[in-house]
N, C-alpha and C positions, 0 to 999 in steps of 0.2 A: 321246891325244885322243879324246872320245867323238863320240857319232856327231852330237850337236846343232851341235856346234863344228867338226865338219869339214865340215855342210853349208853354213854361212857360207864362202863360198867369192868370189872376184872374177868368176867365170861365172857363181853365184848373183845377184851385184849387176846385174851387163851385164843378166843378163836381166830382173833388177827393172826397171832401167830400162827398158825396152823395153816389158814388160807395163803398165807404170803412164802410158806417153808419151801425152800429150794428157791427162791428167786432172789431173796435178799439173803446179802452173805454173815454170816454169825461171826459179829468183828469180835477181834479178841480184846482180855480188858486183864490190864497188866501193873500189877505193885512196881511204881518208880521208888527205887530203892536211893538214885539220889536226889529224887524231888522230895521225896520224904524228908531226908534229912535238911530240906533247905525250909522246907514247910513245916516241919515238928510234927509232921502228923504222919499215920501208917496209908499213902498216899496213890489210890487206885484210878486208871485210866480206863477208860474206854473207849476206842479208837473207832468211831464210826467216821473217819476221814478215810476209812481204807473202804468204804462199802464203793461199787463201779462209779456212783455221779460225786463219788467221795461227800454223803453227807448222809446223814438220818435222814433225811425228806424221802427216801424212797421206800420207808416203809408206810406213811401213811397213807401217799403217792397210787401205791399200789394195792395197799387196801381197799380203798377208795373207788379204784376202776375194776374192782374185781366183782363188787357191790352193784354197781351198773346194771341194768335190764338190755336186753339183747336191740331196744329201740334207741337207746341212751349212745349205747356203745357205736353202736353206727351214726350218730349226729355225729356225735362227737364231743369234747370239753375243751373248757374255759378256766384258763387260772391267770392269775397275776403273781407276781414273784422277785424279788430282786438277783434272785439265781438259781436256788441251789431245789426249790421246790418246783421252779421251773425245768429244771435239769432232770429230774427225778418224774416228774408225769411226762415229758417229752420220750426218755428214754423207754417206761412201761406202756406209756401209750402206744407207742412205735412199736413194742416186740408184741401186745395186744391187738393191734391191728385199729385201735382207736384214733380217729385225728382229733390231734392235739392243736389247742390255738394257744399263744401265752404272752399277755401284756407284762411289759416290765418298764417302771422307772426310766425315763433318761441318760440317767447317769450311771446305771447298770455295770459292771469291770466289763472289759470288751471278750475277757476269757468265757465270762458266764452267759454272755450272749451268742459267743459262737458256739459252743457247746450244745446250748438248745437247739441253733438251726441245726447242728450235725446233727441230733437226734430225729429228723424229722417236722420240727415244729413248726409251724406260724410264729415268727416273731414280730410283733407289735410293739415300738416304744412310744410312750407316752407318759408325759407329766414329769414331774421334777421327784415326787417320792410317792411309796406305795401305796399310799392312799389313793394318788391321782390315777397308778395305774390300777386299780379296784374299777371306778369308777367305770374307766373303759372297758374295764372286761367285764363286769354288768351287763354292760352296754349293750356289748357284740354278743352274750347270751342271748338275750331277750332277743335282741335281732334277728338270730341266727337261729337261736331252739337247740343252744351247746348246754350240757352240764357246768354249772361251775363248780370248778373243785377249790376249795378254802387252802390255804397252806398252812392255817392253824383252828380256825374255828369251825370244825365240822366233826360229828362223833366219831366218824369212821374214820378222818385222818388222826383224829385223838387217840384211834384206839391203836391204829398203828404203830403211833410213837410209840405207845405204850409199849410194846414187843421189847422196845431196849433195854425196862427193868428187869422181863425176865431172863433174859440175857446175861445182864450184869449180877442178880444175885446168884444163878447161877455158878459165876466165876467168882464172886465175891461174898462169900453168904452173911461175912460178920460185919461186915461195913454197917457203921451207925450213923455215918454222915450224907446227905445226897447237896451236892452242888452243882445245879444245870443254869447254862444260856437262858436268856429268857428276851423273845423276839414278843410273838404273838401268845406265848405260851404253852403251843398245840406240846411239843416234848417233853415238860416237866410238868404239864396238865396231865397226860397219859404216866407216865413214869410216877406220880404220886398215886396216883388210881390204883396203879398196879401194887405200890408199896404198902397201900393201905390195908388190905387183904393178905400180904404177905408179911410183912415186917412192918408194922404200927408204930413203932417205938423209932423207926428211921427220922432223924432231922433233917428237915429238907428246906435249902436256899434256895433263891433264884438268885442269878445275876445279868443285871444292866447295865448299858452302858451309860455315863455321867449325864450323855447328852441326849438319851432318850429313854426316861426314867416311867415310861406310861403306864406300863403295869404295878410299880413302886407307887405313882399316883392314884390311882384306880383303886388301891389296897388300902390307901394310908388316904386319902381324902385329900394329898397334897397337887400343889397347884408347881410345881418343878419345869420347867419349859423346857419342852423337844423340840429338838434343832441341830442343827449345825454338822461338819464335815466328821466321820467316825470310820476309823479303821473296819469297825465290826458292822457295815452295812448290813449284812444278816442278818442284825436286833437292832436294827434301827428302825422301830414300828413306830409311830405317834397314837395310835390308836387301837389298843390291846382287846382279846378277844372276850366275846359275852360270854360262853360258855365257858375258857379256859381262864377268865378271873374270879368266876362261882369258886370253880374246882380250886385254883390255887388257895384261894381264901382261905375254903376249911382246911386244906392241907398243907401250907409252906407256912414255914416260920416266919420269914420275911424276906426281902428283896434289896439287895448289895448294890450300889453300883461302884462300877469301877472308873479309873481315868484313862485316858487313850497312852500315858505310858505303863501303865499296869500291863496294859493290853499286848503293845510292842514288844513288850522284857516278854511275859509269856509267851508270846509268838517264837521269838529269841531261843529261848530257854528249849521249848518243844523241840525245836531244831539240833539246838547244839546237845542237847542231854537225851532225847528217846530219837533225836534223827527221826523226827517224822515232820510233815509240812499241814502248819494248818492255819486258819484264816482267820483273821481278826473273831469275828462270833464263835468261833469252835476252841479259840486260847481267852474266854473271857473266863470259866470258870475257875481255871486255875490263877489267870489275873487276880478274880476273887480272893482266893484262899490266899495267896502269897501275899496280896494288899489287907487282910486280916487274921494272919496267923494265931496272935493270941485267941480266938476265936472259934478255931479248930484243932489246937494246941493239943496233942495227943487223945486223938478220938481218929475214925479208922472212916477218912473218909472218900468219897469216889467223885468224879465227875467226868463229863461227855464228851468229847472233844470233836462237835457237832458236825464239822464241815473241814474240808482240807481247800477249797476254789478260793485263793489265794492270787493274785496277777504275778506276777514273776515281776515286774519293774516295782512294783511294792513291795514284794520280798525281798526285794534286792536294798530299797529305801531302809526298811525296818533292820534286815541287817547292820548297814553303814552306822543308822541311829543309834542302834543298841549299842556297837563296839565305843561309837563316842561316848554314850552313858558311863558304860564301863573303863574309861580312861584309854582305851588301848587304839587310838588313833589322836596323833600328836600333828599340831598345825603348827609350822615355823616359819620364821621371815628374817632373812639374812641377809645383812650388806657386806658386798664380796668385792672386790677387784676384778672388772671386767678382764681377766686374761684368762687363755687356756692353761687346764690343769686340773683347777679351784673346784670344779662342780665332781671329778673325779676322787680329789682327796674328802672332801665332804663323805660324798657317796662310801668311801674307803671306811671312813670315820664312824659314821650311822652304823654301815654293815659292823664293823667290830664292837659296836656297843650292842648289837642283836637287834636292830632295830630294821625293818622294812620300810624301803621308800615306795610311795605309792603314787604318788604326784610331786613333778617339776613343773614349775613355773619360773622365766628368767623376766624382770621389766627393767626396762633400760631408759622408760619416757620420765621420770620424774627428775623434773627440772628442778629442783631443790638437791640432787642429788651430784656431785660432781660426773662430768661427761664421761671420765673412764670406771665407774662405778654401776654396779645394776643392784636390784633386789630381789635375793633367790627365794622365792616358796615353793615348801615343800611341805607333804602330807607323809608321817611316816606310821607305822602300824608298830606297837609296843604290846607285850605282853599285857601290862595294867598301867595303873595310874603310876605307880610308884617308880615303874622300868624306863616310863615315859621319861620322868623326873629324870633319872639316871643319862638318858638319851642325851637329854637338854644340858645336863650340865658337862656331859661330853664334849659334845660343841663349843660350848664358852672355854672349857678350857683350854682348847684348842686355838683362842685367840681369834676366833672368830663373835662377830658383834652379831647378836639375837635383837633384831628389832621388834618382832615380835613372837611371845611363843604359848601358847593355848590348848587345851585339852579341847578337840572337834566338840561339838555340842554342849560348851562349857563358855 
């Protein structure tokens, strides 16, 4: 065991907690009574979407710069981040009086980017993914004579995370299940630290996302390619942490991943079932579960719901997505008689079958089509797949021609 992995310790954490008490907020962690029953398990939340930069990163964040020497704290620090840990040392920096520098990714949400500058920070973007911006904040360390602070591979931000098991067995003492995100692994590195000494017997997941499986590779010896476009940019690492894959080793059973609709239905779900808003990496754990039910099939289990920094025109996308999933947005195409009235009695007809129009479209260019003729499309909103059905055959029997008629995302 080196010396980084043996300072991760459960007295490490106690004292995290203790040093961070009053500054980060004791998010509440709550039995879904109907995520349970959709999951088959006795099924507990914990809502660190509600902490101020809405994420867990501001406890290790803050551990971290607390840890600082009085020469430290006046340079100033160095992180790289795709948001949410940049969010979180920007914010403690600033009410510490620390400056704050924070490279991030290119392709960064433009939410999590302004975020930082309002806190105070140096924003720096560089490179296409996290790694590249490592690199650069390296860099301008050495340069500059800044602290770097890790967003997952450092004891002190390890121990921070760690604060959130004692958190949650507090609220939750019998929970036998643990299902955490897994980015770089600083959170369920910490959080199993903490279980080990407290509850031994707890079984603990990670979960990844499909397309960046590096900590499931790093564990298992497999060669799985990280890559490509993911809702849950928060765990989209390629290159998982030295100290947090020691620690997971001896303590995680194994590592899930999930697919990017796993991810979206959970997103979804969050929303419309506990009304709360969280971000592709913060709705992966229960992705997990829901995508392996049998699996935690009546066992009492919890997970984190890590971050809420979600963009609003992507919540808005995941939405749309999910209702077509679910059958309950109906695409039509009508050939009608260019005369007024027609779009009227339709509109008359949808409405009394309980159907919501949501989109008119009229095209009048198709030349295949006779000149007093157009074709109406419409988008309508339906209860489910089935009411859609019901929609459609309203229409038809109403003597109007369906030239074509589709369940959105179908």
């Amino acid at each position: 065991m080196n010396d980084s992995v043996a300072a991760v310790t459960p007295a490490a954490i106690r004292a995290a907690a203790g040093r961070v008490e009053g500054a980060i907020a004791h998010t509440p962690t709550h039995r879904s009574r109907t995520l349970s029953d959709i999951c088959g398990c006795d099924l507990w939340l914990k809502f660190e979407n509600l902490q101020f930069t809405a994420s867990f990163k501001e406890r290790g964040a803050l551990n971290k710069l607390l840890l600082l020497d009085p020469a430290e704290r006046s340079r100033g620090v160095v992180a790289m981040s795709a948001g949410n840990h940049a969010q979180a040392v920007a914010y403690h920096g600033s009410r510490l009086q620390v400056p704050v520098t924070i490279v991030m990714p290119e392709g960064t949400p433009f939410n999590k980017v302004k975020h930082t500058r309002g806190f105070g920070a140096r924003v720096l973007l560089e490179g296409a993914t996290l790694s590249d911006a490592a690199e650069g904040a390296w860099r301008i360390a050495r340069a500059e004579g800044l602290t770097f602070v890790h967003p997952y591979d450092d004891p002190d931000v390890i121990a921070g995370q760690g604060t959130t098991m004692l958190e949650l067995l507090a609220a939750a003492p019998d929970i036998d299940t643990l299902v955490i995100p897994v980015g770089g692994g600083g959170l369920i590195a910490g959080m199993a630290v903490a279980a080990a000494e407290m509850r031994p017997d707890i079984r603990i997941y990670g979960v990844e996302t499909q397309y960046y499986p590096s900590m499931r590779n790093a564990l298992r010896g497999e060669q799985l390619p990280c890559s490509g476009q993911t809702i849950a940019e928060g765990i989209a690492v390629k290159q998982p942490g030295a100290i947090t894959s020691e620690i997971i080793r001896r303590h995680v059973c194994d590592m899930l991943l999930v697919s990017e609709d796993d991810i979206e239905r959970a997103i979804a779900m969050l929303l419309e079932i506990e009304k709360t808003v969280v971000e592709g990496a913060g709705a992966a754990g229960l992705a997990a579960i829901m995508a392996n039910a049998p699996l935690f099939r009546g066992r009492r289990v919890a997970t984190v719901l890590t971050g809420g920094n979600i963009d609003m025109r992507l919540l808005s996308n995941v939405i749309v997505r999910e209702l077509s999933r679910e059958g309950r947005l109906l695409s039509v195409e009508i050939g009608i008689e260019d005369r007024p009235g027609l779009l009227a009695r339709i509109s008359t007809l949808i409405g009394e079958a309980g159907g919501n129009i949501l989109e008119v479209s009229h095209n009048r260019l198709l030349t295949d089509r006779p000149a007093k003729s157009a074709d109406l499309g419409l988008v309508i909103e339906a209860r489910d797949a089935e009411h859609a059905e019901e929609i459609r055959s309203a229409i038809t029997r109403a003597g109007f021609a369906l030239r074509s008629a589709q369940l959105r995302g179908h």
